[in-house]
C-alpha positions in Angstrom: -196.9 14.9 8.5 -193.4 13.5 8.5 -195.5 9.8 9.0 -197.3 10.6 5.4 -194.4 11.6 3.5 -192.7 8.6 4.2 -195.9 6.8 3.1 -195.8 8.2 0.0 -192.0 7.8 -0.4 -192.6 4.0 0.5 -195.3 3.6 -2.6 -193.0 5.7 -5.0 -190.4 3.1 -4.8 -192.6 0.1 -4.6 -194.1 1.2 -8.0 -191.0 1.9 -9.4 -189.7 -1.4 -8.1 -192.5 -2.9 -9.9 -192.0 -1.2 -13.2 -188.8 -2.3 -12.5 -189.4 -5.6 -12.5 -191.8 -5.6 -15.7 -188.9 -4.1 -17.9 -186.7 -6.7 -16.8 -187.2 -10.1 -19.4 -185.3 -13.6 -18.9 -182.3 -14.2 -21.6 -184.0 -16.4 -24.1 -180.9 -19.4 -24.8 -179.5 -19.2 -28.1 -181.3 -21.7 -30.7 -178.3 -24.2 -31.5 -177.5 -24.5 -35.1 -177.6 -27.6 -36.5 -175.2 -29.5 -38.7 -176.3 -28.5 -41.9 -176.5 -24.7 -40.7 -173.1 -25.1 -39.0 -171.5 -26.0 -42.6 -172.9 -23.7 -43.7 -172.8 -20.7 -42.0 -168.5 -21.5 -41.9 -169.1 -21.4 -45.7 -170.6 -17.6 -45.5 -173.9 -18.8 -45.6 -175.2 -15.1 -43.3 -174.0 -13.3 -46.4 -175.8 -15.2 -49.2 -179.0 -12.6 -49.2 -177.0 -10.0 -49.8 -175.7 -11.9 -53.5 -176.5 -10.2 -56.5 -174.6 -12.0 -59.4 -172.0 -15.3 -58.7 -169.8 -15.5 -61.6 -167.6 -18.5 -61.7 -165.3 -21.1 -64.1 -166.0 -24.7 -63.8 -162.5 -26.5 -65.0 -161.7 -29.9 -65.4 -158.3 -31.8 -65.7 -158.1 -35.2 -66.6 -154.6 -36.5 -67.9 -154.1 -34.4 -71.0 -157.1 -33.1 -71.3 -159.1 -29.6 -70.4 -162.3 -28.6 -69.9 -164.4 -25.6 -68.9 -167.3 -24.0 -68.8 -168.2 -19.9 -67.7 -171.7 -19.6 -65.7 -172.8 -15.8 -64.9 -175.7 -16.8 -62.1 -177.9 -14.0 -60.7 -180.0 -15.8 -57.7 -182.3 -13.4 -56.7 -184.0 -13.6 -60.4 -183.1 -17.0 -61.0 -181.3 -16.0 -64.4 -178.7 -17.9 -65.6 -176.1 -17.3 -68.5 -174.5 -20.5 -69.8 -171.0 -19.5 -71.7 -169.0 -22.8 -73.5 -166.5 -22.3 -76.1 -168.9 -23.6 -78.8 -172.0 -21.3 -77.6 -173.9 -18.6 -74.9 -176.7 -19.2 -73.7 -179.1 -17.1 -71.2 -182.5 -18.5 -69.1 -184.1 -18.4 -66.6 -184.4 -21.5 -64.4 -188.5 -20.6 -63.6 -189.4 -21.5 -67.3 -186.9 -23.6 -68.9 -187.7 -25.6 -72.6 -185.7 -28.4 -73.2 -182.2 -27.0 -74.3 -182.2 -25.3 -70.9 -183.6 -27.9 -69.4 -180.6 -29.9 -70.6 -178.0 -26.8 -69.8 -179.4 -26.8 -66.7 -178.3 -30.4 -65.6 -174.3 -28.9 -66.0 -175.1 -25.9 -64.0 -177.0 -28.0 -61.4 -173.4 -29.8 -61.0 -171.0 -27.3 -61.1 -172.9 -24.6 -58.8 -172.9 -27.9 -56.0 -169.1 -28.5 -56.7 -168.2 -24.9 -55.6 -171.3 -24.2 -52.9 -172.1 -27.5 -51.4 -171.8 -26.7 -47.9 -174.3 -24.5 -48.4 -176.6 -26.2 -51.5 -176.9 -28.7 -48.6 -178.7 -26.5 -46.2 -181.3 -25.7 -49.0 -181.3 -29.3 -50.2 -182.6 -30.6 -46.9 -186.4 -31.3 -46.9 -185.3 -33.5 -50.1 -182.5 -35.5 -48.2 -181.7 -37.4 -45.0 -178.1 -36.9 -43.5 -176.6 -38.5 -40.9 -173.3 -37.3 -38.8 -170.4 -39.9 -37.8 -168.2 -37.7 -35.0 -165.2 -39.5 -35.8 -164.4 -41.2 -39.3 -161.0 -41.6 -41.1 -161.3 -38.9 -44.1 -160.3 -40.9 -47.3 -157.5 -39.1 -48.6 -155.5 -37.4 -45.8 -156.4 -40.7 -43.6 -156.9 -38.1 -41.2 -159.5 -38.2 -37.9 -162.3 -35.8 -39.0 -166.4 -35.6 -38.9 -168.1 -36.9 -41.4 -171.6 -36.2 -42.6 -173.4 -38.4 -44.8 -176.2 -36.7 -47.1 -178.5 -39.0 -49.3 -180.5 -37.6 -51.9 -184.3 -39.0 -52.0 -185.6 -41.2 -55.0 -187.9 -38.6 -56.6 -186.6 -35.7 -58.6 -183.1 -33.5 -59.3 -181.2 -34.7 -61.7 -179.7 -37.4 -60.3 -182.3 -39.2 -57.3 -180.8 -41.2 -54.9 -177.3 -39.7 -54.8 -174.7 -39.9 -51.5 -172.3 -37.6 -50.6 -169.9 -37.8 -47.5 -168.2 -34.9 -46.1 -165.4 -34.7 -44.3 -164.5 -31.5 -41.7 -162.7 -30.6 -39.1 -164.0 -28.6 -35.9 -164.0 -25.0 -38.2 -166.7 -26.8 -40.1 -164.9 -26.1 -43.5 -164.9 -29.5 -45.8 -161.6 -30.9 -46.6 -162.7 -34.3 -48.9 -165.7 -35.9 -50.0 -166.9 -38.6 -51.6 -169.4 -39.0 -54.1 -171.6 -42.4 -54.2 -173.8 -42.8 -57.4 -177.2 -43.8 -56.4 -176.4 -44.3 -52.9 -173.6 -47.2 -53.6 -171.1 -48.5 -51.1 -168.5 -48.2 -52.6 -166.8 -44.5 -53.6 -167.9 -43.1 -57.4 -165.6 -40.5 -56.9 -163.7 -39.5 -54.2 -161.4 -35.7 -54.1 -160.1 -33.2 -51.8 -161.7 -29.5 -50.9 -158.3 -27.0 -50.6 -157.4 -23.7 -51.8 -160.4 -22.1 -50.0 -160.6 -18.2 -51.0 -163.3 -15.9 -49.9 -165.0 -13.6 -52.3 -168.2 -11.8 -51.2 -168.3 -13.2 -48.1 -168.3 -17.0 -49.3 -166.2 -19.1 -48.7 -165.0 -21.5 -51.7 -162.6 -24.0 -52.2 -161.0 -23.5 -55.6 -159.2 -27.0 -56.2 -160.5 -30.1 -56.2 -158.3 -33.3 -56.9 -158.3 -37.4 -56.2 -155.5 -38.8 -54.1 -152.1 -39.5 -57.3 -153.5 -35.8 -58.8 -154.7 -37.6 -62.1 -157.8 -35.4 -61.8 -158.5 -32.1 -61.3 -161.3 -30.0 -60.4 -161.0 -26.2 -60.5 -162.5 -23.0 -60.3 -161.3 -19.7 -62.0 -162.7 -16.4 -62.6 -164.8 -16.7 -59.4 -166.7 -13.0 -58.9 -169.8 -12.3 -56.8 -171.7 -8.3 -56.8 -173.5 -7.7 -53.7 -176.2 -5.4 -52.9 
């Protein structure tokens, strides 16, 4: 008797070591993020589904001159208000005629001034980019990465564009330059400070070339979530 207990007892644990072993699964590694998602993400990127309405000021300084514009953006439906001093204008970016076609083209540029980092990530299956680990960023003369983004030929508003970003290891940009149609030589070249965080986004409020003759801004910044 004492023979067939211990029988049983024997197959009890050798099917609960085999149950065991079913429940138990191998660690799948962690996908690594790429560059674009890396810039991104340090940018806020995880928290973008969760915007409702970005509401921002696009301000520009240039010697003695101002300008701005308000845009009230609401993603999700693609609906876009257009405020200037001179007029207000609402439309959505799905059907667009050719005043808001033309509106459009502004918004287009001031939404990539304040979310690059992540316009980027969206931007590329219509863009090659290439990463430099060490480069001399512009302004600062300062060791940082760069990464090099070029636009393709066919459409946006502006085919064949360059942009390269410089960032330290936090992934946060710190100066650009722009290169019209993919030029050598810099179109424009500014600094990415101020950074605030509103809505879980990251932003970098002031934008400015190296004497401070030129200033690009952002005021007013305000984002609902859901």
């Amino acid at each position: 008797m004492a023979k067939y207990f211990s029988a049983i007892l024997l197959f009890t644990i050798l099917i609960l070591g085999c149950k065991e072993t079913k429940k138990t699964k191998t660690p799948q590694p962690k996908k690594e993020l790429t560059i674009l998602e890396k810039i991104a993400y340090a940018n806020g990127y995880e928290n973008w589904n969760k915007v409702e309405e970005l509401k921002f000021t696009f301000n520009v300084d240039r010697d003695t001159s101002h300008f701005e514009r308000t845009w009230i953006w609401k993603p999700k439906a693609n609906l876009v208000t257009a405020i200037s001093a001179n007029d207000t204008l609402v439309y959505s970016r799905k059907d667009m005629d050719s005043t808001a076609y033309k509106t459009n083209g502004g918004f287009i540029n001031d939404k990539y001034w304040l979310i690059a980092p992540i316009n980027i990530l969206w931007d590329k299956n219509g863009s090659t980019h290439k990463l430099t680990p060490q480069a001399e960023a512009p302004i600062s003369k300062k060791e940082m990465q760069k990464l090099t983004v070029v636009y393709t030929q066919e459409g946006g508003y502006t085919p064949g564009d360059a942009y390269d970003f410089y960032f330290g290891d936090d992934y946060l940009v710190r100066e650009w330059v722009f290169r019209k149609g993919n030029q050598e030589e810099p179109s424009m070249t500014t600094t990415w400070e101020d950074y605030t965080e509103v809505g879980g986004l990251k932003i970098a409020k002031m934008h400015q070339n190296e004497d401070g003759s030129f200033k690009l801004f952002f005021s007013n910044i305000d984002v609902k979530t859901n």
